[in-house]
C-alpha positions as CSV (number, residue, x, y, z in Angstrom):
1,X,0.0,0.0,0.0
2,X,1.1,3.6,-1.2
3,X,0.6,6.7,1.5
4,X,-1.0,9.7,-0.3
5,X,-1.3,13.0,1.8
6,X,-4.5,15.3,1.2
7,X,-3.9,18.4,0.8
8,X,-5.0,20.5,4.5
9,X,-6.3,23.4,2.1
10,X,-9.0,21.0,0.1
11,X,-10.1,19.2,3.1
12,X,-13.7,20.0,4.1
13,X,-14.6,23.0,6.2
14,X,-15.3,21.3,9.5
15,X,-12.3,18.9,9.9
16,X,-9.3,21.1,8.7
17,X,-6.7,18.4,9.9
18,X,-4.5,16.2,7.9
19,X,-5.9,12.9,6.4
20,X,-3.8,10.1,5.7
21,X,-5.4,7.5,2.6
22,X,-4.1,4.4,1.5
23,X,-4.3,3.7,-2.0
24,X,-3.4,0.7,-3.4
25,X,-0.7,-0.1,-5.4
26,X,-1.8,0.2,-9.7
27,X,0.4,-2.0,-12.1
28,X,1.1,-1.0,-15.1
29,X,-0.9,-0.9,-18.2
30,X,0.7,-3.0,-20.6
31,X,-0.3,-2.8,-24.6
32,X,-1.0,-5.8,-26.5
33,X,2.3,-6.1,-28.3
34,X,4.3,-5.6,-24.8
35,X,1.9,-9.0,-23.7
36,X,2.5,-10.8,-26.9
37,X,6.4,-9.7,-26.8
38,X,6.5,-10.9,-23.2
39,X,4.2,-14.3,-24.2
40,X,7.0,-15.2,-27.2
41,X,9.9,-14.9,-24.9
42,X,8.1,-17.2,-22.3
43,X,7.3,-19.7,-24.7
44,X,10.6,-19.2,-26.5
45,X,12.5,-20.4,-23.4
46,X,9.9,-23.2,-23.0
47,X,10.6,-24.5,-25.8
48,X,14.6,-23.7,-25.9
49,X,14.2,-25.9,-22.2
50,X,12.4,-29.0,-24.1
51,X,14.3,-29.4,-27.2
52,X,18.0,-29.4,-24.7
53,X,16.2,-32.0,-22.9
54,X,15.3,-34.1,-25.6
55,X,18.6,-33.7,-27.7
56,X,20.6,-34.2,-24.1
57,X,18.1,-37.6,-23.9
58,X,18.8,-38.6,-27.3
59,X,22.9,-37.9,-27.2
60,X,22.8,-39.7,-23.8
61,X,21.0,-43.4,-26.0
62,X,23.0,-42.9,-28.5
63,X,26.6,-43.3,-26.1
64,X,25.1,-45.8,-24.4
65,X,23.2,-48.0,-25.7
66,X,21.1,-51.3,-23.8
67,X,23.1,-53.8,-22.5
68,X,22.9,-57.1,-24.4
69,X,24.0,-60.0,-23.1
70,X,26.4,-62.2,-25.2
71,X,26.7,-65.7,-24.6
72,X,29.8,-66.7,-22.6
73,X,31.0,-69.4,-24.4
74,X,34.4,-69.9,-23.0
75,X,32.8,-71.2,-19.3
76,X,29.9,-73.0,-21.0
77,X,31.7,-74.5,-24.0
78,X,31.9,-77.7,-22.2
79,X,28.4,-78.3,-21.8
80,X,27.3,-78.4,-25.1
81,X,26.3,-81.5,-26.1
82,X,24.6,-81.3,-29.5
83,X,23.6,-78.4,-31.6
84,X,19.9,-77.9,-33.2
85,X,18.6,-76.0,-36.6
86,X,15.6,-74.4,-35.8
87,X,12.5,-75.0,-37.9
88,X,9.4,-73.3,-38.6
89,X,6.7,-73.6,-35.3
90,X,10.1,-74.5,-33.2
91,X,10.0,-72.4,-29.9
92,X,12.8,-73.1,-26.8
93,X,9.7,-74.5,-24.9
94,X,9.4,-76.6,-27.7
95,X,13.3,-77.7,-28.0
96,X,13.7,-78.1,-24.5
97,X,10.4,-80.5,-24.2
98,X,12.4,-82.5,-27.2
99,X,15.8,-82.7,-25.3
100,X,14.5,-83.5,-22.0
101,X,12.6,-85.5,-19.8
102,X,9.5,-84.4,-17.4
103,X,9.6,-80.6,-16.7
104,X,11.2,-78.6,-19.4
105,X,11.7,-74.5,-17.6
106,X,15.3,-75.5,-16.1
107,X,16.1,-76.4,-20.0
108,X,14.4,-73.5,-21.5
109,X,16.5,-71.2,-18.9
110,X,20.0,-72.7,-19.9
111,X,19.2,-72.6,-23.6
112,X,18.5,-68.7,-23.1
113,X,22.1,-68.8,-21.0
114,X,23.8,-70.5,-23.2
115,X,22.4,-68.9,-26.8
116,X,22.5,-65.7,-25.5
117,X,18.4,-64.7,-26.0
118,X,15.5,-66.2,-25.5
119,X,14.5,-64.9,-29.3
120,X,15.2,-67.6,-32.2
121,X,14.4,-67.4,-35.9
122,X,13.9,-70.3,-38.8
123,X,17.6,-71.1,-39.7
124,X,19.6,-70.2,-36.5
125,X,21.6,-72.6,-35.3
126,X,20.8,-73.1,-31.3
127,X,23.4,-74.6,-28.8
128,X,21.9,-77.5,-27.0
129,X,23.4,-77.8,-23.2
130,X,24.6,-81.2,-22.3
131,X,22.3,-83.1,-19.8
């Protein structure tokens, strides 16, 4: 709040002292192309702020990229038994059931070890463990 001081002189005849009146504050009157000026820097730096983010996201995939486990071959070399050419309708479930008796998800788990995924195509050549 602002102090204003009235004038003794313009006061009203019977009460000739000083007044003291509070006026609040006014902002400024701003002209549409002061708002529009101040709305493009706004959204200029909102914009600056979300392409750095993205680019700094992107740069940061690119330099390092997912982990992808490789099969170890050297410790687990000795444990191959056979090798199998996948066909068409061949899943590991499917393999594994082939390759081993009575429950087949401890087979299924080593073939992913041991081949490196748990993805196979037609063609690829999978590593079957020794039992």
């Amino acid at each position: 709040m602002v102090a204003t001081f009235i004038n003794p002189q313009q006061t009203s005849i019977r009460n000739r002292s000083t007044h003291l009146q509070l006026v609040p504050p006014v902002a400024p009157h701003r002209t549409e192309s002061q708002v529009q000026f101040v709305r493009a820097i706004v959204f200029g730096f909102i914009g600056l702020v979300a392409v750095s983010v993205a680019f700094i996201s992107l740069r940061s995939a690119q330099f390092n990229p997912p982990q992808v486990s490789q099969p170890t071959l050297g410790v687990v070399s000795a444990q191959i038994s056979q090798s199998y050419l996948v066909q068409e309708g061949d899943s590991l479930w499917s393999i594994a059931s082939n390759h081993v008796e009575g429950d087949p998800r401890e087979m299924v788990a080593q073939l992913i070890a041991l081949n490196g995924s748990a993805e196979i195509e037609v063609g690829q050549v999978v590593l079957i463990p020794g039992v």
